[in-house]
C-alpha positions as CSV (number, residue, x, y, z in Angstrom):
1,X,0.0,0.0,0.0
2,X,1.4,2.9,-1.1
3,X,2.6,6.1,1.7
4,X,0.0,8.6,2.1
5,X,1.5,12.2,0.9
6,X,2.9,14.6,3.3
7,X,1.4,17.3,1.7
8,X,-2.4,18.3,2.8
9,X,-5.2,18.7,0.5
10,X,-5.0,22.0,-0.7
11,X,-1.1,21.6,-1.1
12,X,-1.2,18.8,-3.4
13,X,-3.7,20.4,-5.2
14,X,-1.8,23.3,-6.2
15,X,1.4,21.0,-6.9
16,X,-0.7,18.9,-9.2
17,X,-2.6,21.7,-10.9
18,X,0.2,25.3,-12.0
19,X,-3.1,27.3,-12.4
20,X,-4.2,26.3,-8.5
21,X,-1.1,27.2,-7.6
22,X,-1.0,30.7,-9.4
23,X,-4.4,31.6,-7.7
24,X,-2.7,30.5,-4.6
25,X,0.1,33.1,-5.3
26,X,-2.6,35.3,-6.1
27,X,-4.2,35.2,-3.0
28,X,-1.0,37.2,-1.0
29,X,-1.6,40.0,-2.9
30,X,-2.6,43.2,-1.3
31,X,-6.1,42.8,-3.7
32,X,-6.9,39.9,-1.7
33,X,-8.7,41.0,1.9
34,X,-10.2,37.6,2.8
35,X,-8.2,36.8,5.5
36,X,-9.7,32.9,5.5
37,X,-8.5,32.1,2.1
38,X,-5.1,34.1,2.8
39,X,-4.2,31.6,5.7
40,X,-5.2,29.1,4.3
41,X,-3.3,29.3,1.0
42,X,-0.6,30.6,2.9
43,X,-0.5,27.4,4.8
44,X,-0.7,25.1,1.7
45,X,2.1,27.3,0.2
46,X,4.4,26.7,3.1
47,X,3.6,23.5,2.9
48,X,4.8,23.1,-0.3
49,X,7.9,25.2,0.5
50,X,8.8,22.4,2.4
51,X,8.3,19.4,0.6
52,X,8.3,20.2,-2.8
53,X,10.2,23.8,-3.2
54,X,11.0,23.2,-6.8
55,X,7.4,24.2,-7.9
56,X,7.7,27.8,-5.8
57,X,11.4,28.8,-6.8
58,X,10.1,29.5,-10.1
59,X,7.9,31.9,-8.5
60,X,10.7,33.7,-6.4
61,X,10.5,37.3,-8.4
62,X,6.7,37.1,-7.7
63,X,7.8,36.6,-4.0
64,X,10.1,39.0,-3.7
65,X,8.0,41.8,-5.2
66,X,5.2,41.2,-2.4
67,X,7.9,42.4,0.2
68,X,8.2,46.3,-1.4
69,X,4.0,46.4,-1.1
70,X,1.2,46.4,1.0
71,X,1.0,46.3,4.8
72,X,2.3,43.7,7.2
73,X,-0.4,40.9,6.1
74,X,1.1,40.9,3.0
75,X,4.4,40.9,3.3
76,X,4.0,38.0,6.1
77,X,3.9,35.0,4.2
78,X,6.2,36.4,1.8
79,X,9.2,36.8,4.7
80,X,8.4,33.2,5.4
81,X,8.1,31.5,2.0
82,X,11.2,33.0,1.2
83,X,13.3,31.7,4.3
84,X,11.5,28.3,3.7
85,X,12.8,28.4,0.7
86,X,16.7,29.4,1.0
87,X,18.1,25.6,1.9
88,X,16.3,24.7,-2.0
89,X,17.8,27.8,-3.6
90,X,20.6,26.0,-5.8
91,X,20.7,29.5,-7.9
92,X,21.7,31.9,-4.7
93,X,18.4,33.7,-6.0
94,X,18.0,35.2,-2.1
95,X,21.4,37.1,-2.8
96,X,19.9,39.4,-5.3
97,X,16.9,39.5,-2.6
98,X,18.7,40.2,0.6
99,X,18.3,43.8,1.0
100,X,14.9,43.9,-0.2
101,X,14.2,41.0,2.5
102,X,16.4,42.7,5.2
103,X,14.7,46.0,5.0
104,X,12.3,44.6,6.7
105,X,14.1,45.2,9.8
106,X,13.2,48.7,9.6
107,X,9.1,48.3,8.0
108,X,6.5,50.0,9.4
109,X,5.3,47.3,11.2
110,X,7.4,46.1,14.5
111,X,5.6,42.9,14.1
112,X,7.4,42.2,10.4
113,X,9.8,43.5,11.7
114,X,10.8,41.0,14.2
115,X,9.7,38.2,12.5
116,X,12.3,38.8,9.9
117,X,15.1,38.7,12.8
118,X,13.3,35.4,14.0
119,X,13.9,33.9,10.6
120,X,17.4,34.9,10.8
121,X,18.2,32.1,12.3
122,X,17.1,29.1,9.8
123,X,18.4,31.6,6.9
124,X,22.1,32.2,8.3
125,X,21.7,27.9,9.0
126,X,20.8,27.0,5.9
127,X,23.4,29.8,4.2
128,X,26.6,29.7,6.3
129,X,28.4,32.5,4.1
130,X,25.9,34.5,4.8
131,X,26.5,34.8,8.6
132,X,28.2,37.9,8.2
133,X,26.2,39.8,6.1
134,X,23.2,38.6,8.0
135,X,24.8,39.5,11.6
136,X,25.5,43.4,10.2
137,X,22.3,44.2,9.6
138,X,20.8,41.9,12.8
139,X,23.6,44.6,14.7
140,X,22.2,47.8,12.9
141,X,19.0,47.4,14.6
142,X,19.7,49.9,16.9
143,X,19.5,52.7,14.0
144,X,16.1,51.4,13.1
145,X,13.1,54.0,13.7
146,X,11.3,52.0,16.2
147,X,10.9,53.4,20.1
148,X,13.4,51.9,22.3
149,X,11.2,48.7,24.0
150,X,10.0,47.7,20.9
151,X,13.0,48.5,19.2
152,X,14.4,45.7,21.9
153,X,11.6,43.3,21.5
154,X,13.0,43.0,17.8
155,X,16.5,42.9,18.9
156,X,15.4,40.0,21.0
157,X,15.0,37.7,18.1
158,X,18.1,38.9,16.6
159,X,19.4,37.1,19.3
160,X,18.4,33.8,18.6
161,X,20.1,34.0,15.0
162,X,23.2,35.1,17.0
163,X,23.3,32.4,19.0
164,X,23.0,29.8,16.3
165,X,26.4,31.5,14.7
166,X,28.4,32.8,17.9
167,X,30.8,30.1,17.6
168,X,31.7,30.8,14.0
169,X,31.1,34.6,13.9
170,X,34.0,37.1,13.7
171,X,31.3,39.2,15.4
172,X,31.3,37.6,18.9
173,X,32.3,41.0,20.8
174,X,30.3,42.9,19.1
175,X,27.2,40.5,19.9
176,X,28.1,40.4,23.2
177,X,27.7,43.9,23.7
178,X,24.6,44.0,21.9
179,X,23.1,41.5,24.2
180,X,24.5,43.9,27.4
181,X,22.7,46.7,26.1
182,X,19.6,45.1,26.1
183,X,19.9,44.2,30.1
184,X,18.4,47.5,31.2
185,X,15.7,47.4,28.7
186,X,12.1,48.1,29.1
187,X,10.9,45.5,27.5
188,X,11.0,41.5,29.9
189,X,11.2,39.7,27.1
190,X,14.3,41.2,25.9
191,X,16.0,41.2,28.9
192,X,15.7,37.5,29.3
193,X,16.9,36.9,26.4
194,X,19.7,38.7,26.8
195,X,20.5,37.2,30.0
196,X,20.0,33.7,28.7
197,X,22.3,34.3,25.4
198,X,25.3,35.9,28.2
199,X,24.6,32.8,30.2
200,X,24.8,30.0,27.6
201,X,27.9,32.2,25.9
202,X,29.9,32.6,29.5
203,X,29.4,35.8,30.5
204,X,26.3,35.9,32.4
């Protein structure tokens, strides 16, 4: 008897049909207010991101542009579809899509914004010569526009990226004292973090 597919129902609909998946794409776009359909297609596209990522690559551009429009619902799935993608990407197509993703750091919304530090992490994993690159812009937080708690709460996901690379980073002291800084913030959840990435790195 044959193994039952890991992909859900709407999933392997859209990888067995190029015009299910299209509407799929379709329904991220700022057009699109239904928020139903949106998590649900959203869901089936992850899911596909994940088991079969040859069918969205071809798709990247499309991706890509949904990060430079709309509000924070849009560009959402898009932050995530593209760092589920990035261990597939044979091409390096998220190199000519780094800044546009990275920017993100500094969007309007503090809840893109630190999502995109979360996803960090699996990105700077799955692309090892990225670390550096990645870690600058993860340290420039501080410039970004946001008040000074929330600006924390985003540097508090930074943190898990950094330490998933501390061991191989050239930017150890410079992490380290990002971390300190964020010891008298306002924000809790920051300041455990920070104490919990100076603890499992020695100087806590």
């Amino acid at each position: 008897m044959p193994s039952a597919s890991p992909l859900p129902a709407l999933a392997r609909k859209a990888a067995e049909d190029p015009a299910v998946l299209d509407n799929f794409l379709l329904a991220l776009s700022p057009q699109n207010k239904k928020t139903g359909v949106r998590e649900r297609t959203f869901k089936a596209l992850m899911a596909l991101a994940g088991h079969r990522p040859g069918l969205l690559l071809g798709h990247w551009t499309e991706l890509t542009k949904i990060l430079a429009r709309g509000g924070a619902f849009t560009k959402y799935p898009a932050i995530y579809l593209i760092a589920a993608l990035v261990p597939a990407d044979r091409e390096r197509r998220f190199d000519r899509s780094f800044a546009a993703f990275y920017n993100r750091l500094d969007d309007d919304a503090v809840s893109l914004a630190a999502h995109t530090a979360r996803l960090a992490r699996p990105i700077a994993e799955a692309r090892p010569d990225l670390e550096p690159r990645i870690t600058r812009r993860l340290l420039a937080l501080e410039r970004t526009h946001f008040d000074p708690s929330r600006r924390d709460l985003v540097k508090s996901y930074a943190l898990e990226a950094f330490g998933a690379t501390f061991d191989r980073s050239t930017r150890r002291a410079s992490m380290l004292s990002f971390a300190r800084a964020m010891l008298t913030s306002r924000s809790l959840r920051a300041v455990k973090a920070a104490r919990a990435f100076l603890k499992a790195h020695g100087t806590g």
